[in-house]
C-alpha positions in Angstrom: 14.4 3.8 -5.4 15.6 7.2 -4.1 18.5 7.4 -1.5 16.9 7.6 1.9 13.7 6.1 1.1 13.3 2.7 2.5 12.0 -0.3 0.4 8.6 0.5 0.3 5.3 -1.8 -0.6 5.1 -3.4 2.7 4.4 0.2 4.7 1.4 1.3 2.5 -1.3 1.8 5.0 -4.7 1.0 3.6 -6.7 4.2 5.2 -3.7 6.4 3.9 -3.6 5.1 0.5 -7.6 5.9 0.3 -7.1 9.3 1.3 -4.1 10.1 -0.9 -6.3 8.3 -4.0 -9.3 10.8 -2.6 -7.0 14.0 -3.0 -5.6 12.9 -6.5 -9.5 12.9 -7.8 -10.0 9.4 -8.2 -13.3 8.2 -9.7 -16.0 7.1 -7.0 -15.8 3.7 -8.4 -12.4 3.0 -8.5 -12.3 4.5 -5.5 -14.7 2.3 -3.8 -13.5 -1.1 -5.8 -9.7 0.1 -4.5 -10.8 0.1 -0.7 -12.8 -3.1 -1.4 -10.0 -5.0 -2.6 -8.1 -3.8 0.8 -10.4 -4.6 2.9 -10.2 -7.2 5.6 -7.2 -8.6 4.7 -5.7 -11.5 6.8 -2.0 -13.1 6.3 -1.0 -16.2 8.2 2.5 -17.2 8.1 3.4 -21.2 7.3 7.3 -21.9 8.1 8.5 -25.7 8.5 5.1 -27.2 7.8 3.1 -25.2 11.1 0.6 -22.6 9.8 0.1 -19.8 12.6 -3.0 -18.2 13.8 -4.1 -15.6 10.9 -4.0 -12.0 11.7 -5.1 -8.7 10.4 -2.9 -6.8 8.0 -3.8 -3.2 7.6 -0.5 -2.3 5.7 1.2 -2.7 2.6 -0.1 -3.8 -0.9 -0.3 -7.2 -2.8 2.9 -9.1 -3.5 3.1 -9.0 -7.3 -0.1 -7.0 -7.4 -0.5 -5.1 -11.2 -1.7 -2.6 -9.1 0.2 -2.3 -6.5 3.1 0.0 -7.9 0.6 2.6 -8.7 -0.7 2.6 -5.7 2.9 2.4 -4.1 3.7 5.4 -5.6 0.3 7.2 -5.0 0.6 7.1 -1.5 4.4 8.1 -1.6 4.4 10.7 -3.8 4.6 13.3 -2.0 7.1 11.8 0.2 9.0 11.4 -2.7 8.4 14.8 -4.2 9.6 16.7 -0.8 13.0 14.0 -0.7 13.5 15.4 -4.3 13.3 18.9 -3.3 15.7 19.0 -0.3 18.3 16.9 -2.1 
């Protein structure tokens, strides 16, 4: 983790991560199976025994994913590139 860059897997946003995997030339394919496996997604949370409604998550990647840290860092590359520069 850099200084100043908050903890960051849970603020992936799905359209953004597509977009950033579009510009870095990813195969069609991949491409397509990526914002498949993204798509849709619903979370409910269950504390004390109660399961809440489910709702909509349109951010962050999967807990424990093998993916997700590549696409973590995908998306925040440049972020991470331009916090390198100014330090």
């Amino acid at each position: 983790m850099l200084p100043g860059l908050p903890p960051a897997f849970d603020r992936v946003w799905h359209e953004g991560r597509i977009n950033k995997l579009t510009e870095a030339g990813l195969d069609n394919s991949m491409l397509l199976n990526t914002a498949e496996l993204y798509r849709n997604i619903t979370n409910c949370v269950k504390y004390k025994g109660l399961i809440w409604e489910a709702f909509q998550n349109k951010q962050g990647t999967r807990q424990g994913g093998k993916t997700s840290p590549i696409l973590n860092l995908t998306f925040h590359n440049d972020l991470i590139k331009e916090r390198i520069l100014y330090v």
